[in-house]
FIVEXDO-890681 format. One record per residue (C-alpha): chain; x, y, z. Coordinates in steps of 0.2 Angstrom, whole numbers. Layout:
<rs>
unit_c1_c2_c3
A_X_Y_Z;
...
</rs>
This chain:
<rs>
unit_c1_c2_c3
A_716_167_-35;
A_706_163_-50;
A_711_172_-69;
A_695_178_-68;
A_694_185_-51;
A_711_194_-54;
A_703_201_-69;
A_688_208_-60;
A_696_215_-46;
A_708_223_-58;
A_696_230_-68;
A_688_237_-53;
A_701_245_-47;
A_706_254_-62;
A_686_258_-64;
A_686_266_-48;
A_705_277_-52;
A_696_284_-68;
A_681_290_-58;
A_693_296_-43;
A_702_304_-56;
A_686_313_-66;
A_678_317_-52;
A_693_324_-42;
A_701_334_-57;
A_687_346_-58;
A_690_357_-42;
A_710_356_-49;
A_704_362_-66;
A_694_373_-57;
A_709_381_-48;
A_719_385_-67;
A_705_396_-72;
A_698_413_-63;
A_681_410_-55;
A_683_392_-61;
A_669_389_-48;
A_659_402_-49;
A_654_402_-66;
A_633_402_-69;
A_622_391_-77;
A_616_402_-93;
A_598_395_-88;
A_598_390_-72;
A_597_404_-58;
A_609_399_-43;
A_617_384_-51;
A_634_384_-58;
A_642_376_-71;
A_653_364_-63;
A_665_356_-78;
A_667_375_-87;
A_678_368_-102;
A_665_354_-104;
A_645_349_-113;
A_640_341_-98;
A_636_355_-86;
A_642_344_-72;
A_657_341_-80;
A_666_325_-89;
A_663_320_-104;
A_666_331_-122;
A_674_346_-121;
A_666_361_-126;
A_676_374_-138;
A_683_383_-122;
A_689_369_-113;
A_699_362_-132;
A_709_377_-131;
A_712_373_-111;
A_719_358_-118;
A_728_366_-132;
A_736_378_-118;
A_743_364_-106;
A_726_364_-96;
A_733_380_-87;
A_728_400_-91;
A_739_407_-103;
A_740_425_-111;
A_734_417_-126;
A_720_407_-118;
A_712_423_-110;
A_712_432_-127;
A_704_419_-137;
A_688_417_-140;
A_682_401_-138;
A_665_402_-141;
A_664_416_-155;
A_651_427_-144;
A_663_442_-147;
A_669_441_-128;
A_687_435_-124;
A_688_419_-113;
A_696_434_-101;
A_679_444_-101;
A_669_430_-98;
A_677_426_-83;
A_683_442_-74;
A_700_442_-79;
A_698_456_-93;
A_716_462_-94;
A_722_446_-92;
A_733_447_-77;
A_725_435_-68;
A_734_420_-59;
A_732_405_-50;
A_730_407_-27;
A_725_425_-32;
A_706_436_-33;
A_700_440_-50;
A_696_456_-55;
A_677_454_-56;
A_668_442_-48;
A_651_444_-54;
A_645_446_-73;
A_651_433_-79;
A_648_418_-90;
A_654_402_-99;
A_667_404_-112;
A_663_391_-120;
A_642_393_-122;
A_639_406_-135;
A_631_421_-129;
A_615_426_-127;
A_615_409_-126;
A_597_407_-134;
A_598_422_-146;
A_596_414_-164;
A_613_417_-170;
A_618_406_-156;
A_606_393_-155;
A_611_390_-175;
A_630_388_-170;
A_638_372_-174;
A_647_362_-162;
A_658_347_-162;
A_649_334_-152;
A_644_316_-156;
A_627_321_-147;
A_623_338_-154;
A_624_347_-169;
A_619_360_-164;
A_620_374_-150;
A_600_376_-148;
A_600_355_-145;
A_615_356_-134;
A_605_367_-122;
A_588_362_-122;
A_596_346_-117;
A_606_355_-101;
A_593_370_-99;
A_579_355_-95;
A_569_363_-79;
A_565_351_-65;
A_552_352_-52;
A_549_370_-44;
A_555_366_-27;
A_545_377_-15;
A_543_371_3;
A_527_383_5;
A_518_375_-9;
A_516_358_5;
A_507_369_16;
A_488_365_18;
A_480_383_14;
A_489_383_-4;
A_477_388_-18;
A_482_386_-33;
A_472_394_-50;
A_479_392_-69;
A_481_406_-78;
A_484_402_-98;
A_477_409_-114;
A_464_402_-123;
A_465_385_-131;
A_468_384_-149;
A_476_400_-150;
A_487_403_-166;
A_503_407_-167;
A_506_421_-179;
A_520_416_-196;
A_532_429_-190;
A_549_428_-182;
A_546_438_-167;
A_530_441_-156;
A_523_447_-141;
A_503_439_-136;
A_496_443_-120;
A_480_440_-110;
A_469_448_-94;
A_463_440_-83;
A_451_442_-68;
A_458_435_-53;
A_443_433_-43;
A_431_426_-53;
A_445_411_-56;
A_447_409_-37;
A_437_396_-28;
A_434_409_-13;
A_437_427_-15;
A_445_435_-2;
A_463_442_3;
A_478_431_-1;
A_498_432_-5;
A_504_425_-19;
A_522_414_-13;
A_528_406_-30;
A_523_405_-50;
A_526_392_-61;
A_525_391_-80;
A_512_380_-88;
A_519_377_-105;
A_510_369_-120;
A_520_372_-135;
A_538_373_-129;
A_545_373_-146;
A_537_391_-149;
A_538_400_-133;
A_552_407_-127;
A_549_416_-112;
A_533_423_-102;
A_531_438_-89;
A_515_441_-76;
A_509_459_-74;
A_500_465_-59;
A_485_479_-68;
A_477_492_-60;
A_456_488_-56;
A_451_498_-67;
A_458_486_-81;
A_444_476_-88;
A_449_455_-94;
A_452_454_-111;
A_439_441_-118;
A_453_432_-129;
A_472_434_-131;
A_479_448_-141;
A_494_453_-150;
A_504_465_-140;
A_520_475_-136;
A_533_478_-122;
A_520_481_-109;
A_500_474_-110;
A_492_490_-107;
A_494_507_-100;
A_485_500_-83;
A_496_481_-85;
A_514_489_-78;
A_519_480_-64;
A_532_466_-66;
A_526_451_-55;
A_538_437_-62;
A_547_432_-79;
A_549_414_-83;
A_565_410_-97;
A_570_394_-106;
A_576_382_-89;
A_567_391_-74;
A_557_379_-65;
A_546_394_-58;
A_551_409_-47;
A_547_404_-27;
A_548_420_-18;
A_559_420_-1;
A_549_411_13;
A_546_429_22;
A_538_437_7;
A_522_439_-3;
A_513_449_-15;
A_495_453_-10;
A_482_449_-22;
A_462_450_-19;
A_452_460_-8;
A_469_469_-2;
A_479_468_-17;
A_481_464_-35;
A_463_455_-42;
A_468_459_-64;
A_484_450_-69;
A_491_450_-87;
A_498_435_-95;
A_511_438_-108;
A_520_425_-120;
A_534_430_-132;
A_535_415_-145;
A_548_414_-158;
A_543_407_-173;
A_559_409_-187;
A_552_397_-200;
A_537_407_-202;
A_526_390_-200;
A_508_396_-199;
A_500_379_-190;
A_508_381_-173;
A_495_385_-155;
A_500_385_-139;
A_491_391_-123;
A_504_391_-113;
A_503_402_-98;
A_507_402_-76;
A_500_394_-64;
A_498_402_-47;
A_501_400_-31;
A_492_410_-16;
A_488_407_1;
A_478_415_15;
A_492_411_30;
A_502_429_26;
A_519_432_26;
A_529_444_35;
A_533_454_22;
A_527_460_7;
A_539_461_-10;
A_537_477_-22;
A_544_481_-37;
A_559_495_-39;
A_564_505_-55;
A_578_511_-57;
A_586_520_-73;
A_585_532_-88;
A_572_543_-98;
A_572_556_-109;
A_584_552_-121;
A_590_550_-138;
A_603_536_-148;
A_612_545_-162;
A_612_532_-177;
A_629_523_-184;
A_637_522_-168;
A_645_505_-160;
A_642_512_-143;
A_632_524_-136;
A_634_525_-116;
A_620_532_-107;
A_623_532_-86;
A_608_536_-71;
A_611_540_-53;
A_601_535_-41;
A_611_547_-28;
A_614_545_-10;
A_602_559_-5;
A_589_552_-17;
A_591_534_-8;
A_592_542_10;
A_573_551_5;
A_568_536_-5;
A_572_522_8;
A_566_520_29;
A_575_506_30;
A_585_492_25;
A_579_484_8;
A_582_469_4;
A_583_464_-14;
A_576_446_-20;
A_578_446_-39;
A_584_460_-52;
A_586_463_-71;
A_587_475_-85;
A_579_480_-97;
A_583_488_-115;
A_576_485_-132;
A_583_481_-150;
A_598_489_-151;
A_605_486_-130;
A_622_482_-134;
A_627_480_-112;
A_618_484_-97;
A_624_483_-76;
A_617_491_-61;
A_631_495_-47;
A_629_500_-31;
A_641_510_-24;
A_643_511_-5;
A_651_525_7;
A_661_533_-11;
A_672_517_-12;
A_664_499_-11;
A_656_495_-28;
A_645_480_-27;
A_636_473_-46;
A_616_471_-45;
A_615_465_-64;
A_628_464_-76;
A_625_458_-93;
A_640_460_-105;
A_630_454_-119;
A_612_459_-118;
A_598_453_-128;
A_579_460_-127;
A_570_443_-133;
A_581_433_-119;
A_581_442_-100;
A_592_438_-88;
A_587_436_-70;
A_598_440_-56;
A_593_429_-39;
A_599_433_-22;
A_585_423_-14;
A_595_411_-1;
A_605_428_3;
A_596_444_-1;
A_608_460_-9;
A_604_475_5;
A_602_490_0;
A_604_505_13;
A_597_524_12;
A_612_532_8;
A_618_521_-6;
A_619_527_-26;
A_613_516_-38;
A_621_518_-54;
A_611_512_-68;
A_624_508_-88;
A_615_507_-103;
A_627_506_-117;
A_619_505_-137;
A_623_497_-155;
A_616_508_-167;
A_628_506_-181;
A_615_500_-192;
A_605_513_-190;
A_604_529_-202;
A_590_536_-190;
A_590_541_-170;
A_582_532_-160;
A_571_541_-146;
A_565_533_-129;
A_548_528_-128;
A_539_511_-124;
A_539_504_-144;
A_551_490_-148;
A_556_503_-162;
A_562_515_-149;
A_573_513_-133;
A_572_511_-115;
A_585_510_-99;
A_577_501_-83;
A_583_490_-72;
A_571_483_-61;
A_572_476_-41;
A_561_465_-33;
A_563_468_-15;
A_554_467_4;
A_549_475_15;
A_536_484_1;
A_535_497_14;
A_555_501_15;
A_553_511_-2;
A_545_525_0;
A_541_527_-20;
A_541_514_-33;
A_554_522_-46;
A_572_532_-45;
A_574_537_-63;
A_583_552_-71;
A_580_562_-86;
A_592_571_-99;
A_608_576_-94;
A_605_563_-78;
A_594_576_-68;
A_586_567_-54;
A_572_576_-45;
A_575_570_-28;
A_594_580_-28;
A_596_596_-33;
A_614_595_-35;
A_611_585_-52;
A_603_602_-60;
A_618_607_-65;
A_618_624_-56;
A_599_626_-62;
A_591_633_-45;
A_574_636_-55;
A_572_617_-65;
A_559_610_-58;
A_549_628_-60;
A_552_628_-82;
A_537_620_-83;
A_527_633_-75;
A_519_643_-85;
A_516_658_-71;
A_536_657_-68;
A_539_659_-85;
A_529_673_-87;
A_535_681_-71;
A_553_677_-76;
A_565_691_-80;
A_574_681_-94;
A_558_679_-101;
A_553_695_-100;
A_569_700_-108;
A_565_688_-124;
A_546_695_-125;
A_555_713_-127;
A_569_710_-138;
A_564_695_-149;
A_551_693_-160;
A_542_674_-167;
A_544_665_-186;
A_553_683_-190;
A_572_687_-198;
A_582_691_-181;
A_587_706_-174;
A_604_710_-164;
A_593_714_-149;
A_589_697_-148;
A_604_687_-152;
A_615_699_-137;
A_599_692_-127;
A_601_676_-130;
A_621_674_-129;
A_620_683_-111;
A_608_670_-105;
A_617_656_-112;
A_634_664_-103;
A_629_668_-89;
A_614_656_-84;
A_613_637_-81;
A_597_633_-86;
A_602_640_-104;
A_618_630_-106;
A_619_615_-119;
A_611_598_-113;
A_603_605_-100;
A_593_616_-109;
A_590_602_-123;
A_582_595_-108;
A_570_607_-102;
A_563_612_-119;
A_559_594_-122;
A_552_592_-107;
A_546_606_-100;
A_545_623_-111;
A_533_610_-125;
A_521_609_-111;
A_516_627_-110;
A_510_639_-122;
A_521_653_-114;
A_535_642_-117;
A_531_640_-134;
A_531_655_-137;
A_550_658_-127;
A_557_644_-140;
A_549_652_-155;
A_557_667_-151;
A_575_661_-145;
A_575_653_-164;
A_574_670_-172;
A_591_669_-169;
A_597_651_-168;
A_609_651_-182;
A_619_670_-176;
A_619_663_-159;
A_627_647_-164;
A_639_659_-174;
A_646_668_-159;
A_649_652_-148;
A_659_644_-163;
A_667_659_-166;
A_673_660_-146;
A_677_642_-147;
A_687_644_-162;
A_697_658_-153;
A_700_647_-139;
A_707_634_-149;
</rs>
C-alpha cells in the first residue's frame, strides 16, 4: 500500500470518528441536562434546538454562553450550573429548563416540562436589550446577527396550498409608505375582501403567509377579522393594540422566523358570503435609530379555498378585566378562573386547541395559562416566564391539538413590573394601560358556545355564582329598579345625607352593612361601585351618600382590627 493511500484512508477514518463523535455526543449531551431534548427554538414554533449549549441551532460548532459553563462544570449539571446564568436574561440556567430548585438528575422527570427555553439565548430573545447583547463568536457580534441568522424562515410547508381550488389574494399596505422616526409603532390597514377576490363567493381561509418588504424595520404583523359594518381605510394609518372598535378578531400573528401559520388540515375560517369579507392588516416596526427614510409595504398574503373543511376554527378569550397595578411594585399577580361550571355551560363538546398566546402590555413582567383537570392534573397552555408586548410568543399544538373538556378550569396568571412607576396603572385597551388575555384558537367553532370566559375584580366570573363571594344579588347592582327597591338602600336614603358633614345615623348604617352583608365587604364592593353603582344614577346617589361618612367608618374598622391584633 502506497504513503499516499495509507494517508487517505487514515485521514478518512479519523474524518469519519470526529463526525460519529459530533453527531453522536449530542443525544449524550442531551441526557446531562433536564429537557436536554426538548428545548424550543425561540423562533421557530415546533422545532427544537438540538445542540442547547451551542450557536448552531443543530448543534456543533461554537458554544454559546450556556454550553462554556457546561464545559466549565465537567459537561455534566451541577448545583452551580443550574444557578448560573448563562445568558444574563435574569433566569437561572435551572428556570430555563424546568429544573427551578435544582434537584434535577440524570434517568429522572424534571419538574416542568413545558415553559421553557434556551439558557444560553437571552431572553425575549428579540427584545432590544437582547438583540444589543454581545457575544463571543468568530461569526457574530452580536445577539440580533446571531438570530436573524438561525431565525431565517423557509418555505411555508402546507400540503393544502397544492390543491387546485387555492386562491390566493395579497393583502399589503400601500406602496411607499413611510415609516414613522420613532422607536416603537403600530400601522394598520383595511381592506375589502371581495372587491380583492377574483370571484366573490364563500370560501375558508386554510393558511397565511407574511409578504415582507422591509425586514430590517418590521417586526411582527397580526390579521384582524372586522365586523361588515367597518368601511376599508383608503390608506394605512397609525394605530394602537387593536385597529378599531369593529377590527377585534385575532385571525393569525406572524414573528420574526414563522414561515406562515397553516391551520390543521380539518379547519378553516370562513370568509366571504358566509364569513369574514373586511380584514385588518397590522404591522408593528421597530425603528430605534430614529431614521426617517425607511418604507415598507409589508403585509399577508392569503390563502382561501372553496373545497370546505370539516371544521371551522374560532377564536377563545380567556382572562382578566377590571383592574388596577399599584405603582413601585416588582410583582403584582393578578389570577382568572375560567371554573369548572363556567367551561361545563360554556363547552358542548370536546375542543380542540390549535394555537394560544398571551397577551399583556408594557409593564407584563410573566404570563401562563393552566389548565387544570378533575382538581389534580395541571396541564400548561402558555407559559412565558419572561414576557414581552412588542415580541408574542405562539404556542402550536397543530400535529397534536391540546383538548379542552367542559368541566375543565382554565386558570389565567398575569404577574406585573411596575417598579418604575410612581402612578397606577388601570385596565384599558391603551399601550399606557394594562390588559390580561390569553387567547385560543380552536375547532370545532361550534363547540364554544360564547367566544370569551373573563373575570372581573376580585375574579368574579358571571357564569358561577360561587365566585361572588357570598353576593346572592351581584349581577342585580347594576339595576337601578333593585336599587331602589333594596332595603339597604332604603336604609342609606333615610339615614345619610349627600356632599354633607356625617351624622352617627349613617356611619351605624353603614358598618352593619359592611358586617354583616357581602356585597359591602372590601374588594368586592370596590368592584361593584366601579362597575356597577357608576352606571346608575340611584347608585350615584348610594355612593355619595356612603362617603358622608367614609373617614368614621374606616375609623371603626381600624379600630376593631387594632383590638384584634
Amino acid at each position: 500500500m502506497s504513503m499516499m493511500l495509507r494517508w487517505l484512508i487514515s485521514d478518512v477514518l479519523l474524518t469519519s470518528a470526529v463526525l460519529w463523535q459530533v453527531v453522536s455526543s449530542y443525544p449524550t449531551y442531551q441526557q446531562q441536562i433536564p429537557n436536554g431534548d426538548s428545548v424550543p427554538h425561540p423562533c421557530k414554533p415546533n422545532t427544537f434546538w438540538a445542540g442547547v449549549g451551542h450557536q448552531n441551532d443543530q448543534g456543533s460548532g461554537e458554544r454559546n454562553a450556556f454550553g462554556r459553563d457546561f464545559e466549565r462544570e465537567g459537561k455534566i449539571w451541577t448545583q452551580s450550573l443550574c444557578h448560573l446564568d448563562s445568558d444574563g436574561d435574569g433566569l437561572t440556567n435551572g428556570q430555563e429548563l424546568g429544573d427551578p430548585e435544582c434537584v434535577w438528575t440524570p434517568n429522572t422527570l424534571p419538574s416542568r416540562q413545558v415553559g421553557l427555553s434556551n439558557p444560553g439565548i437571552c431572553d425575549p430573545w428579540d427584545s432590544p436589550v437582547c438583540f444589543s447583547n454581545n457575544i463571543t463568536s468568530v461569526k457574530y457580534q452580536t445577539q440580533e446577527e446571531w438570530m436573524r441568522d438561525m431565525c431565517r424562515a423557509g418555505p411555508l410547508l402546507c400540503p393544502g396550498l397544492n390543491e387546485s381550488d387555492v386562491h390566493q389574494v395579497a393583502l399589503t399596505i400601500d406602496n411607499g409608505t413611510q415609516v414613522p422616526f420613532m422607536d416603537k409603532t403600530y400601522y394598520c390597514q383595511i381592506f375589502d375582501l371581495e372587491s380583492h377576490m377574483t370571484i366573490p363567493g364563500n370560501y375558508q381561509i386554510i393558511a397565511v403567509e407574511p409578504v415582507i418588504d422591509n425586514a430590517q424595520v418590521l417586526h411582527h404583523i397580526a390579521l384582524f377579522g372586522c365586523d361588515d359594518v367597518q368601511p376599508a381605510s383608503p390608506a394605512p394609518f397609525d394605530c394602537g393594540v387593536f385597529p378599531s372598535i369593529s377590527c377585534h378578531t385575532f385571525i393569525t400573528i406572524w414573528t420574526i422566523g414563522s414561515p406562515g401559520d397553516c391551520f390543521h388540515p380539518d379547519t378553516g375560517i370562513s370568509v366571504g358570503s358566509g364569513g369574514f369579507t373586511k380584514f385588518a392588516v397590522q404591522l408593528f416596526w421597530n425603528n430605534p435609530s430614529g431614521r426617517d427614510d425607511l418604507l415598507d409595504s409589508s403585509g399577508v398574503k392569503i390563502y382561501y379555498t372553496e373545497k370546505r373543511r370539516p371544521y371551522e376554527l374560532g377564536l377563545l378569550k380567556i382572562g382578566h378585566e377590571s383592574f388596577l397595578v399599584p405603582p413601585n411594585h416588582p410583582a403584582v399577580s393578578f389570577k382568572s378562573t375560567c371554573t369548572s361550571v363556567c367551561t361545563k355551560s360554556l363547552f358542548n363538546g370536546t375542543v380542540y386547541v390549535t394555537m394560544a398566546w398571551n397577551h399583556m402590555h408594557y409593564i407584563g413582567k410573566q404570563m401562563q395559562v393552566q389548565v387544570l383537570r378533575n382538581k389534580t392534573d395541571i396541564q400548561y397552555l402558555t407559559f412565558d416566564p419572561i414576557y414581552n408586548f412588542d415580541s408574542p410568543q405562539i404556542h402550536v399544538f397543530q400535529e397534536k391539538p391540546f383538548q379542552l373538556y367542559p368541566g375543565d378550569e382554565i386558570i389565567t396568571t398575569c404577574i406585573y413590573n411596575s417598579q418604575d412607576l410612581s402612578w397606577t396603572t388601570p385596565w384599558g385597551e391603551a399601550t399606557t394601560e394594562e390588559m390580561c388575555y390569553g387567547f385560543l384558537v380552536y375547532y370545532p367553532k361550534e363547540n364554544a358556545l360564547k367566544t370569551s370566559c373573563v373575570t372581573l375584580g376580585p375574579d368574579v366570573n358571571y357564569c358561577d355564582n360561587s365566585t361572588f363571594h357570598g353576593c346572592s344579588d351581584l349581577q342585580r347592582f347594576s339595576s337601578p329598579f333593585f336599587l331602589s327597591d333594596a332595603d339597604f338602600y332604603q336604609d342609606i336614603l333615610h339615614n345619610c345625607r349627600t356632599f354633607s358633614p356625617c351624622v352617627e345615623e349613617c356611619t351605624n348604617t353603614i358598618v352593619q352593612l359592611k358586617k354583616n352583608d357581602p356585597c359591602f365587604q372590601d374588594e368586592l364592593f370596590d368592584f361593584i361601585k366601579d362597575q356597577m353603582l357608576n352606571t346608575n344614577p340611584i347608585g350615584q346617589d348610594m355612593m355619595a351618600r356612603i362617603a358622608s361618612c367614609q373617614r368614621q367608618v374606616d375609623s371603626v374598622f381600624n379600630i376593631s382590627r387594632n383590638t384584634r391584633t
